[in-house]
mmCIF file of the C-alpha atoms, coordinates in Angstrom:
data_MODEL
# 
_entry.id   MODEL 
# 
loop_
_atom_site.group_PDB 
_atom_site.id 
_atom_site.type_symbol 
_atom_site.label_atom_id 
_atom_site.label_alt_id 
_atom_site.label_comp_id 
_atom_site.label_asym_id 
_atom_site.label_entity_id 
_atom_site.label_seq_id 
_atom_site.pdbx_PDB_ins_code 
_atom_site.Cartn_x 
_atom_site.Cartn_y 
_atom_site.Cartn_z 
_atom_site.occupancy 
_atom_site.B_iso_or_equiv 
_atom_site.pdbx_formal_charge 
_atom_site.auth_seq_id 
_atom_site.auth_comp_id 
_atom_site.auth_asym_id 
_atom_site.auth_atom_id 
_atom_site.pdbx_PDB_model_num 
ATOM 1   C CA . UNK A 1 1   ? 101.473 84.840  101.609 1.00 0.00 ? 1   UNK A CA 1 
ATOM 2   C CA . UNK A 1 2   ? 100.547 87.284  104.807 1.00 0.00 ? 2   UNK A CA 1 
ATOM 3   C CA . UNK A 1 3   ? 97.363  89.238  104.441 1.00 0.00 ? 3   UNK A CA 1 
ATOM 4   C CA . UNK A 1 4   ? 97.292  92.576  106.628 1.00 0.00 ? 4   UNK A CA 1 
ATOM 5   C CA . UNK A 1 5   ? 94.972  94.617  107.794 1.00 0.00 ? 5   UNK A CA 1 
ATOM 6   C CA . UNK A 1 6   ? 95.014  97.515  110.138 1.00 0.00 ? 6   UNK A CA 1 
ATOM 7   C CA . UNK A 1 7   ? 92.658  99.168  112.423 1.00 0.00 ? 7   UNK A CA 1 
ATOM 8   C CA . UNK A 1 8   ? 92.435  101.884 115.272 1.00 0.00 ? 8   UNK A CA 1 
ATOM 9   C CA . UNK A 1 9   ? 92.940  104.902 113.412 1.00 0.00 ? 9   UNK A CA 1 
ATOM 10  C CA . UNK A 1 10  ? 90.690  108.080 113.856 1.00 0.00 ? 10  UNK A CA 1 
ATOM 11  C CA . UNK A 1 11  ? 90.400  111.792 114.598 1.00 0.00 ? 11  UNK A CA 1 
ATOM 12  C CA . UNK A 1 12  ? 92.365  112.639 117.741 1.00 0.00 ? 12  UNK A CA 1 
ATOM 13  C CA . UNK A 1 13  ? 93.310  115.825 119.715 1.00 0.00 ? 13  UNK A CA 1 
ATOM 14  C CA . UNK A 1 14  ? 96.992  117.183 119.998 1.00 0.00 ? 14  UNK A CA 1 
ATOM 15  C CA . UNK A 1 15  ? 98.551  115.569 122.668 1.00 0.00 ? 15  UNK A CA 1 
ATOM 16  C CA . UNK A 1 16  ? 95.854  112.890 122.823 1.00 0.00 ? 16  UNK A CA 1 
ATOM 17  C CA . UNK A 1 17  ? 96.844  108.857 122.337 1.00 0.00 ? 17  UNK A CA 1 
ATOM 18  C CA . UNK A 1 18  ? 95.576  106.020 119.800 1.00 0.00 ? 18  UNK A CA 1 
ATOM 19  C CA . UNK A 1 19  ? 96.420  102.177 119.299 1.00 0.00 ? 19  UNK A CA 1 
ATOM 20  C CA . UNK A 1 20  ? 96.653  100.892 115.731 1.00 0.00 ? 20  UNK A CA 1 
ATOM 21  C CA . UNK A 1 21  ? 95.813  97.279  115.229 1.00 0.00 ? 21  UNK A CA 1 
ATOM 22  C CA . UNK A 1 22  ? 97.537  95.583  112.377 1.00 0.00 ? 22  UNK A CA 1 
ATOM 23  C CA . UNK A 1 23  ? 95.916  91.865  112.237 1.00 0.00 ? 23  UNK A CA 1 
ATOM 24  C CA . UNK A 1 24  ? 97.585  89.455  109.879 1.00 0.00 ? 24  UNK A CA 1 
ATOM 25  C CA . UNK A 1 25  ? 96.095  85.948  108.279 1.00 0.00 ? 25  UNK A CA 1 
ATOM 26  C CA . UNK A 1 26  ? 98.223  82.805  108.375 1.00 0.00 ? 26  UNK A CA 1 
ATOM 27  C CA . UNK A 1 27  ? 99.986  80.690  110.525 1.00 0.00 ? 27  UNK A CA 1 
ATOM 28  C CA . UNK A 1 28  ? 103.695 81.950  109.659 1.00 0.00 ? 28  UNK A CA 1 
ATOM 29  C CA . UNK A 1 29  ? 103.202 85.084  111.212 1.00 0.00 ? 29  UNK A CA 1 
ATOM 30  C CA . UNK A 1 30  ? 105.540 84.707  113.869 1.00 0.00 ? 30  UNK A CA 1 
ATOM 31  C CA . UNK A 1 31  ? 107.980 84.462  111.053 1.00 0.00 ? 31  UNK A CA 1 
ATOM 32  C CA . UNK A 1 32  ? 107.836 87.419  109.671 1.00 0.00 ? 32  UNK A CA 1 
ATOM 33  C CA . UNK A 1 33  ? 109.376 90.485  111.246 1.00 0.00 ? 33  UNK A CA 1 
ATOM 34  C CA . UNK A 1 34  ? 106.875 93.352  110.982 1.00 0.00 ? 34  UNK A CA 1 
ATOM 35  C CA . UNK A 1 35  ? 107.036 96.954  110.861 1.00 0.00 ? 35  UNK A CA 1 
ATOM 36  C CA . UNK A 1 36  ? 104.737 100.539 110.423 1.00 0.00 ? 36  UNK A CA 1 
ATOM 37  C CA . UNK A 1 37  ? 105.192 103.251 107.632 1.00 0.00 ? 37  UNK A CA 1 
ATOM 38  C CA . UNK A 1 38  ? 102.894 106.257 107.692 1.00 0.00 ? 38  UNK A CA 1 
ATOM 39  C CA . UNK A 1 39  ? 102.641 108.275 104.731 1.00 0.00 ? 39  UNK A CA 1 
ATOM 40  C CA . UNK A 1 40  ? 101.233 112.155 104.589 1.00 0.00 ? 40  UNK A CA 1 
ATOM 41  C CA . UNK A 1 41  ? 99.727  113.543 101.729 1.00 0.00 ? 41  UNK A CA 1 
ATOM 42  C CA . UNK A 1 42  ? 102.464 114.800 99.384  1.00 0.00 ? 42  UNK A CA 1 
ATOM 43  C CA . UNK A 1 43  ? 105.082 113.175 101.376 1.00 0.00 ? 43  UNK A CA 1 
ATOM 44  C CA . UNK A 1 44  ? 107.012 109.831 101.044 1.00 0.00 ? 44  UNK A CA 1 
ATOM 45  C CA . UNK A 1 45  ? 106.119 107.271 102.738 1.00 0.00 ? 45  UNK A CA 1 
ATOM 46  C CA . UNK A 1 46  ? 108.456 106.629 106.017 1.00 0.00 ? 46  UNK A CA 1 
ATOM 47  C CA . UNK A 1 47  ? 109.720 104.374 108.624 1.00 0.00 ? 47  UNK A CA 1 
ATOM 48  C CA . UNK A 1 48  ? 108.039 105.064 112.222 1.00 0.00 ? 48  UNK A CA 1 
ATOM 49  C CA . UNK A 1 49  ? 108.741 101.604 113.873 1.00 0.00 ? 49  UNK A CA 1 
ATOM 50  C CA . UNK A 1 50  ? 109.706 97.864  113.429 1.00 0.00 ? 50  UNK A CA 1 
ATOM 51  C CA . UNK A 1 51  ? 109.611 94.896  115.878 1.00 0.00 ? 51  UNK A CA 1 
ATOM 52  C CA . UNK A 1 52  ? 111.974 91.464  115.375 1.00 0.00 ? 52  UNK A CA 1 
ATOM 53  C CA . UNK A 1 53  ? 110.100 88.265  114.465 1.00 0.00 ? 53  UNK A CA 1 
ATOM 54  C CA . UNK A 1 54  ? 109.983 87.009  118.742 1.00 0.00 ? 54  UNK A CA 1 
ATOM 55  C CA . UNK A 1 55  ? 109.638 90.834  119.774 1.00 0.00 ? 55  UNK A CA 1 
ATOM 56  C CA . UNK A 1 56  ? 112.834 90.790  121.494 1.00 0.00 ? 56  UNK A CA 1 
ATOM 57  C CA . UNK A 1 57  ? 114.294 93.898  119.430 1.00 0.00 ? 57  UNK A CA 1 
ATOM 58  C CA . UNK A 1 58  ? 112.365 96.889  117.828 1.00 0.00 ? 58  UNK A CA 1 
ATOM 59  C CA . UNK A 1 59  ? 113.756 99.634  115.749 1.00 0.00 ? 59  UNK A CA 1 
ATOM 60  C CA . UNK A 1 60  ? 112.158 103.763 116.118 1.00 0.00 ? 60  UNK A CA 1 
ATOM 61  C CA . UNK A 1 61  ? 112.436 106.622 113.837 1.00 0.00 ? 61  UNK A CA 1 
ATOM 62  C CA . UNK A 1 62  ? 113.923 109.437 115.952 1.00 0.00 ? 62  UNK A CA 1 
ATOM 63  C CA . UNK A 1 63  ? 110.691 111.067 115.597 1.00 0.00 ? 63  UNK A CA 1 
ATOM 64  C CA . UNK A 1 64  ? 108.867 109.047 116.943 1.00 0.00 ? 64  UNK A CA 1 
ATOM 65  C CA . UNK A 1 65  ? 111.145 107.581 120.345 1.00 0.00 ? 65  UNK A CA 1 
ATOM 66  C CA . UNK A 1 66  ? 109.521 108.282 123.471 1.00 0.00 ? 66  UNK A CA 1 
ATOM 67  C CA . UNK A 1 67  ? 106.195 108.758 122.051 1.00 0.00 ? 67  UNK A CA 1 
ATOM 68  C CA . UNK A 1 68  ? 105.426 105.715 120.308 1.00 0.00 ? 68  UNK A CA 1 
ATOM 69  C CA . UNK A 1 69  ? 105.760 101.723 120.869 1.00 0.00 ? 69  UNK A CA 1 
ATOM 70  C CA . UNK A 1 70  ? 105.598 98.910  118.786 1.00 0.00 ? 70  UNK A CA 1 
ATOM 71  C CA . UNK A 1 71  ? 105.263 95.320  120.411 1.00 0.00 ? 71  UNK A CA 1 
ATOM 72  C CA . UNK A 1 72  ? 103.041 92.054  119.223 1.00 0.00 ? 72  UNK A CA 1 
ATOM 73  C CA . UNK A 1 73  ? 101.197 89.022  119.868 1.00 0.00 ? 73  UNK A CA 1 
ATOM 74  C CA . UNK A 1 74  ? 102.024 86.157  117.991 1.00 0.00 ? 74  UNK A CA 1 
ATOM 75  C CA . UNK A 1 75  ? 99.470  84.282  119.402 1.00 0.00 ? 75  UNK A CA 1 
ATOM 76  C CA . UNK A 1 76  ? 97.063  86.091  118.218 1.00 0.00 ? 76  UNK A CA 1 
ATOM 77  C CA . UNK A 1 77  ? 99.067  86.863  114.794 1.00 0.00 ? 77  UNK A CA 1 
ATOM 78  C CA . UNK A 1 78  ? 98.675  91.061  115.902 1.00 0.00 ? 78  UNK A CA 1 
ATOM 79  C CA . UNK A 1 79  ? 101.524 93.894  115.942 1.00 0.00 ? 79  UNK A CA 1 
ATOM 80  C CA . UNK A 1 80  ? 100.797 96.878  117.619 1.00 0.00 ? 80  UNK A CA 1 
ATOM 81  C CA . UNK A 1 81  ? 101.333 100.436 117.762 1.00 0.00 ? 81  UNK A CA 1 
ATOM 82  C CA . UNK A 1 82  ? 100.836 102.911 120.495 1.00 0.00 ? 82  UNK A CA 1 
ATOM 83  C CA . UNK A 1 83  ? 100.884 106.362 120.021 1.00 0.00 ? 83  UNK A CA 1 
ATOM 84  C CA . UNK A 1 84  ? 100.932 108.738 122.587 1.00 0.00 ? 84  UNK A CA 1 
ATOM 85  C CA . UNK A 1 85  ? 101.549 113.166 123.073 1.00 0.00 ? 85  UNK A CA 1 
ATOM 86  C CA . UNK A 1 86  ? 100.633 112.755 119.686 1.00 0.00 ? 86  UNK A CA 1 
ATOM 87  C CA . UNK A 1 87  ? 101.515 116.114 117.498 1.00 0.00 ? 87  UNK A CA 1 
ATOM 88  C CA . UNK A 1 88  ? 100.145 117.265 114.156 1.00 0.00 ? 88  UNK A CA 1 
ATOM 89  C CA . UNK A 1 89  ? 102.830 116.401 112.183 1.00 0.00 ? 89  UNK A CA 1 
ATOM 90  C CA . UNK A 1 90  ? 101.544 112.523 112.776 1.00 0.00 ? 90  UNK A CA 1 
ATOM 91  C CA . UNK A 1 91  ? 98.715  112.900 111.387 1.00 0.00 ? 91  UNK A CA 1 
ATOM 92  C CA . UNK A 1 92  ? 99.201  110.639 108.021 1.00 0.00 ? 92  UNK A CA 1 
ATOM 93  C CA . UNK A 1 93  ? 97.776  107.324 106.813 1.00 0.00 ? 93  UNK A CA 1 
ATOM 94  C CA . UNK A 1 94  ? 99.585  104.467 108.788 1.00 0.00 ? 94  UNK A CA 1 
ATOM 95  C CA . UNK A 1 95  ? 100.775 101.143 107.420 1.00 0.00 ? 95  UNK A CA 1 
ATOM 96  C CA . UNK A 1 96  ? 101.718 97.969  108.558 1.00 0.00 ? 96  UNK A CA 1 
ATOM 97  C CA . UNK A 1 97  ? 104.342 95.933  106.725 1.00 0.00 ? 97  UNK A CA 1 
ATOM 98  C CA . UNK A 1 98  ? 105.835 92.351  106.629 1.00 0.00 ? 98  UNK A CA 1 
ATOM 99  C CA . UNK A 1 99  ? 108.860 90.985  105.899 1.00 0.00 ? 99  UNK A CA 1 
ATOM 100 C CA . UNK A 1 100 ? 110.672 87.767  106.709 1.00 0.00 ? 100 UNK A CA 1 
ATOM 101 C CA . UNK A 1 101 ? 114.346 89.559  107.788 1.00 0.00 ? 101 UNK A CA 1 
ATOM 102 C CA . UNK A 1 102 ? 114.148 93.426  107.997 1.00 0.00 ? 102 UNK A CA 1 
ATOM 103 C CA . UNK A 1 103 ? 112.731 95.602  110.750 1.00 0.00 ? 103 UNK A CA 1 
ATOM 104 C CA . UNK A 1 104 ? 114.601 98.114  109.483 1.00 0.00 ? 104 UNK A CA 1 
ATOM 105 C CA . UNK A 1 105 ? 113.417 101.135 107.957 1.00 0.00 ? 105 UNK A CA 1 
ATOM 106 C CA . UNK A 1 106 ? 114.046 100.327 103.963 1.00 0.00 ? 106 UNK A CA 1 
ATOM 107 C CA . UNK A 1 107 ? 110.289 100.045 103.216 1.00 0.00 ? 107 UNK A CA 1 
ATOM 108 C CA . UNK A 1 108 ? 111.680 98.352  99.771  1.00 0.00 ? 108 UNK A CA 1 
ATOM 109 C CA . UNK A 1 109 ? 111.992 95.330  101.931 1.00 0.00 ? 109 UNK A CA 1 
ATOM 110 C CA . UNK A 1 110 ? 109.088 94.696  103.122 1.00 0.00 ? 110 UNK A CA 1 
ATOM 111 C CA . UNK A 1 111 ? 107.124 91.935  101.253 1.00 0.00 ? 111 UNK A CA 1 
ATOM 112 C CA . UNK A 1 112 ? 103.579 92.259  102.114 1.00 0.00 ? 112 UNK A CA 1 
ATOM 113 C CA . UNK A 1 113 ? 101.369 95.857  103.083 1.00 0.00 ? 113 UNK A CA 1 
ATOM 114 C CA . UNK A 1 114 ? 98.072  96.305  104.872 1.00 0.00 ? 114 UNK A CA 1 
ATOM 115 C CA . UNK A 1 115 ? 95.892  98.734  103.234 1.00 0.00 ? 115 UNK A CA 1 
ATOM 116 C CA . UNK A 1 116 ? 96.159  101.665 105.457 1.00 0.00 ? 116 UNK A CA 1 
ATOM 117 C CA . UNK A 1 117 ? 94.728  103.268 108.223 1.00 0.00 ? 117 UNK A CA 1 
ATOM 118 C CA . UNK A 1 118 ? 93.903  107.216 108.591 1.00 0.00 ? 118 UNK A CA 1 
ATOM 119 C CA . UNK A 1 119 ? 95.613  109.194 111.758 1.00 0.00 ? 119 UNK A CA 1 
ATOM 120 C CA . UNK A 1 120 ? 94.707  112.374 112.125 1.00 0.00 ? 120 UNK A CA 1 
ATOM 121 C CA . UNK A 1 121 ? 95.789  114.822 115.024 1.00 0.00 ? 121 UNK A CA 1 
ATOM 122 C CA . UNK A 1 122 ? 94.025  118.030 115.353 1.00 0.00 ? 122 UNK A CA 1 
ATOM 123 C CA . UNK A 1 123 ? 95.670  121.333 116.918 1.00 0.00 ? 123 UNK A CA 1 
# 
């Protein structure tokens, strides 16, 4: 069982940078590949990014390349997610997922789901 919780989101400018926190309990976290969904209102809820259980390989909806990064510290049982030239169309509650195989972006893999945090970019 891997409990996850994220943090970091807020109110932010166009064009403007945040850092979501997603801290998970346990001490199998390092086997668990990890990724983020965001979801906007009305919208399904999508793929932006997933990182490999060691961090070696990550995964990046084409949205989101050159923008975003996702990287973690297993020693501190933490994925990441920084967001910079962030655009309206981000704005979106963001999720962190776990799973023990899939970076990928089929959230139907994913095991385990933090509750949510609230982006929201401003024009």
């Amino acid at each position: 069982q891997v409990q996850l919780v994220e943090s970091g989101g807020g109110l932010v400018q166009a064009g403007g940078s945040l850092r979501l926190s997603c801290a998970a309990s346990g001490r199998t976290f390092s086997s668990y590949a990890m990724g983020w969904f965001r979801q906007a209102p009305g919208k399904e809820r999508e793929f932006v990014a997933g990182i490999s259980r060691g961090g070696a390989n990550t995964n990046y909806a084409d949205s989101v390349k050159g923008r975003f990064t996702i990287f973690r510290d297993n020693a501190k049982n933490a994925v990441y997610l920084e967001m910079n030239s962030l655009k309206p169309e981000d704005t979106a509650v963001y999720y962190c997922a776990a799973d023990r195989r899939s970076w990928g972006p089929d959230k139907r893999l994913y095991d385990y789901w933090g509750q949510g945090t609230q982006v929201t970019v401003s024009s």
